[in-house]
N, C-alpha and C positions, 0 to 999 in steps of 0.2 A: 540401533534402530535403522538408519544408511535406508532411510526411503528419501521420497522426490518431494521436494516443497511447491507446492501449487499455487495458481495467483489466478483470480478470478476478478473477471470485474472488465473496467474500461481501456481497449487499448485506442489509441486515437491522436490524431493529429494537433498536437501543439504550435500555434501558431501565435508566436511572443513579438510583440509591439513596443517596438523603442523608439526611441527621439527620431523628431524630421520623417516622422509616418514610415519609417522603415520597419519591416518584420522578418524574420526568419520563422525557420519550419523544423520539427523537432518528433519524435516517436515520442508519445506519452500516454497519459493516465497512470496512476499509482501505481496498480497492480503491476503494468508492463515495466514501470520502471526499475518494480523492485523483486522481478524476473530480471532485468538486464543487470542489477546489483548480483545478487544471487547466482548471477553464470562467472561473472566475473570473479565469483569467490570460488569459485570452481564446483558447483552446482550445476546439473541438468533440470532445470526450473520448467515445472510445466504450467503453459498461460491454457486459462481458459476463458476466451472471450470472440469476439464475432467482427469483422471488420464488411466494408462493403465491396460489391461487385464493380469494382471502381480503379481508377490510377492510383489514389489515396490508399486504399486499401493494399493493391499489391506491393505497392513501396513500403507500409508498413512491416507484412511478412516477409518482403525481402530483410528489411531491419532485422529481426527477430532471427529469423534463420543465421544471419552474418555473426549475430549477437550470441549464438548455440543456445536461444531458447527454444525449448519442444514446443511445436506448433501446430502438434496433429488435435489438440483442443479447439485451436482456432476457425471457425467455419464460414466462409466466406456467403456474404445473404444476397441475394438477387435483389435488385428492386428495394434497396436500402443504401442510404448512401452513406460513407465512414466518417465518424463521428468526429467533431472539430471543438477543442477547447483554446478559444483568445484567453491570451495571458497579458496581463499588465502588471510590468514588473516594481512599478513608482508603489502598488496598493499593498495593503496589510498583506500579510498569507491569506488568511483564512476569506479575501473578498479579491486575490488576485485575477480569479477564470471566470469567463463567463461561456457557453454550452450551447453547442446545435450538436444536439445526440441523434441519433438513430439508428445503426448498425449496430453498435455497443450496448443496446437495449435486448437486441434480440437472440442470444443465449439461451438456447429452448431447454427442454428437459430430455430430450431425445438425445440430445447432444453430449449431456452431461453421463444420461444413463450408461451411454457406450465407453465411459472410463470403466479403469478397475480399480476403487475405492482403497483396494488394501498398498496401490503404489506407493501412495499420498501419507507424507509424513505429517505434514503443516499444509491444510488449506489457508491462504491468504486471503481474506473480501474488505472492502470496505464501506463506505455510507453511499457512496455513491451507486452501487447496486442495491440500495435500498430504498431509492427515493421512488414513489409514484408504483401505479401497477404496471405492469411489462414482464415479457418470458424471463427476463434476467431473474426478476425476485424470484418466481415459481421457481426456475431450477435451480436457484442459490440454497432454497429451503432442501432441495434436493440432494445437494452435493454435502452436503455439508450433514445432514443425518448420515449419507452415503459413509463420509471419511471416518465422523466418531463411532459408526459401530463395527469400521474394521481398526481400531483402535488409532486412529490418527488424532492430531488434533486440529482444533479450530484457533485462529489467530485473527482479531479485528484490529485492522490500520482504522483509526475513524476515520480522520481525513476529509473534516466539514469544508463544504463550500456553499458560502452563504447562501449565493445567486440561485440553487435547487430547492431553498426548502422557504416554507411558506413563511417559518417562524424560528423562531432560537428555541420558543418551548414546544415547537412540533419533532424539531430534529432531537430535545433530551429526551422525550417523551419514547423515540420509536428506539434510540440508542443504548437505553439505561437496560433493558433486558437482551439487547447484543453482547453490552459489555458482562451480562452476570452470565452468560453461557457459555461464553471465549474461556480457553483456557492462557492464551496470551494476549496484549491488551496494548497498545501504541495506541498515546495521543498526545499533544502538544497541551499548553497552559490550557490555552483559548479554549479547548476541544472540552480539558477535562473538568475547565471550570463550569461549561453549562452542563455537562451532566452530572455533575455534584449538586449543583446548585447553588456554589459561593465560593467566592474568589478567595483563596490559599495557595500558601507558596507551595513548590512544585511535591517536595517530599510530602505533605501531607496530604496534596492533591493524589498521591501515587498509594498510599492505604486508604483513603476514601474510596476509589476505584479496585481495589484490590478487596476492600470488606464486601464489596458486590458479587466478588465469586470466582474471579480469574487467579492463575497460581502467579502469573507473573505481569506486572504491568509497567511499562514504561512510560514516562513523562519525558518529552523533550521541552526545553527553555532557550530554544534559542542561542545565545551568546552566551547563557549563564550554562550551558550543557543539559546533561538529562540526570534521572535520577530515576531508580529502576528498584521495584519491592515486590519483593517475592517471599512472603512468611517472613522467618527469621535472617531471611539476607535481603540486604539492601546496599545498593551502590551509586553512589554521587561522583558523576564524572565531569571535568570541566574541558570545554573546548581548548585544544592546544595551539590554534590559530585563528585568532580575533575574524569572523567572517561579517562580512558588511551589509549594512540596509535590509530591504523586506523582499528585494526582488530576486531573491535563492530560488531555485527551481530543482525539487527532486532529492534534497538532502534527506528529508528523513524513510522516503522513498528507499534509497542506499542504505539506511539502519535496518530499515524491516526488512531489505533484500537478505542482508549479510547474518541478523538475527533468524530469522526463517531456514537458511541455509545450513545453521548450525543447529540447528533443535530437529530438522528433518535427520541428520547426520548421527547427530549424537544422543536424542532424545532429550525434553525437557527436563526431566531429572536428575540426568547430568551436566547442563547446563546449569541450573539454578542450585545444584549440592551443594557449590563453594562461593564464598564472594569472590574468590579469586579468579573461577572458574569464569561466573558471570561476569565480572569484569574486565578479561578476556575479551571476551566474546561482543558485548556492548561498546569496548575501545578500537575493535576492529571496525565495528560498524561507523562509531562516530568519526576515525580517519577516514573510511570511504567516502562518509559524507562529506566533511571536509575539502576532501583533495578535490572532489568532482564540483563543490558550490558554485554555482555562476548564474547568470540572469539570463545564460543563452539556452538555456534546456538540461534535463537529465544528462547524466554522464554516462551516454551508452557510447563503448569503445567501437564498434563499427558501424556507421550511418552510411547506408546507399543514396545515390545522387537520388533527388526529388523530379 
């Protein structure tokens, strides 16, 4: 296959709050994080997302560029300023950030049209380009017919954040026909437990989510590892260094960089043929995440001064 793994969605400024009112500043949202996972696998990862006409913004593309992600998606918006998510590393995952969006909204269709759909191995998006009306969702709808009909595929990170959505059954409600279209499918307990609709451990969580229609779907648990089912293969993998508390930033970011990166490369069907294969390939991911785990931001190997 040896096409490019795409990541769409929010690139934006992480700004993480620790003890005695101190903060640091950080390149993030999902999508970019796991474009900067993905380069480092040795991936040309293409972002597509919007930053603002701003200091913020430019330091972010500086980031990007140092980081060898493709940045000609990127389009810098006049009169928008670059979107900022507060991280509080003390709260659960799923209720750590809270969101002044704007730049990261505005992803037109113009923008997307001017790709060439058949590049695109694995589009990446996740819920966070789904919430509310905005040019983001129109040309998400966009790209993404774009990539499956030059044979690519579609991969959903969910990647709930409580603080966007009005409700827990607004966000199963608008996710559960994401996850039947995906052909790949990342999401954590929490994620996969509301769009199930009942709480089971992780494996059975990962065929409930998989009788919905994706070939392959990943559950991650935290400390306990992940657990990944795909038809007749399934694999249970367990963390091989105990990682601490709630306030991880970007671990599973780093799985979907490193699994995206291989199924652009080598096509889903060789990926998931073997347990061995997918195992492989999901142990790579889980050391990335691993190695880079901390409360201080994504594990992007070249950050420019702020």
């Amino acid at each position: 296959m040896n096409r490019q793994p795409a990541f769409y969605g929010e690139f934006l400024v992480d700004v993480l709050l620790g003890k005695a009112r101190s903060a640091s500043y950080h390149p993030g949202g999902a999508p970019a994080n796991s474009a900067a996972s993905a380069a480092g696998s040795g991936a040309r990862p293409l972002l597509i997302s919007s930053v603002g006409a701003d200091g913020l913004g430019k330091w972010l593309l500086s980031c990007a560029e140092a980081e060898g992600i493709d940045t000609r998606a990127i389009s810098v918006v006049e009169n928008a300023a670059t979107s900022i998510a507060f991280g509080y590393p003390d709260r659960g995952t799923n209720e750590k950030f809270e969101f002044i969006r704007d730049a990261d909204l505005q992803i037109t269709d113009e923008q997307v049209l001017a790709l060439d759909p058949a590049e695109i191995g694995v589009l990446v998006y996740g819920s966070l380009s789904l919430v509310g009306e905005s040019p983001m969702t129109s040309s998400l709808k966009i790209i993404k017919d774009q990539v499956r009909s030059s044979g690519g595929l579609i991969m959903c990170d969910v990647n709930y954040r409580e603080s966007l959505w009005e409700s827990e059954a607004q966000f199963a409600g608008l996710l559960r026909p994401e996850v039947a279209r995906a052909d790949i499918v990342k999401a954590n307990v929490v994620e996969a437990e509301l769009i199930v609709g009942s709480v089971e451990p992780p494996a059975r969580l990962a065929a409930l989510l998989s009788d919905l229609g994706p070939r392959l779907v990943v559950v991650t648990a935290g400390s306990a590892g992940l657990v990944a089912y795909a038809g007749n293969t399934s694999v249970d993998l367990k963390v091989t260094r105990q990682l601490s508390g709630n306030g991880l930033v970007g671990t599973g970011d780093a799985l979907v960089g490193v699994l995206a990166s291989a199924v652009s490369r080598e096509g889903l069907t060789s990926v998931i043929a073997t347990t061995e294969r997918l195992t492989a390939v999901l142990r790579e991911g889980m050391l990335k995440a691993e190695a880079g785990a901390s409360a201080q931001g994504a594990d992007w190997r070249h950050v420019a001064e702020l």
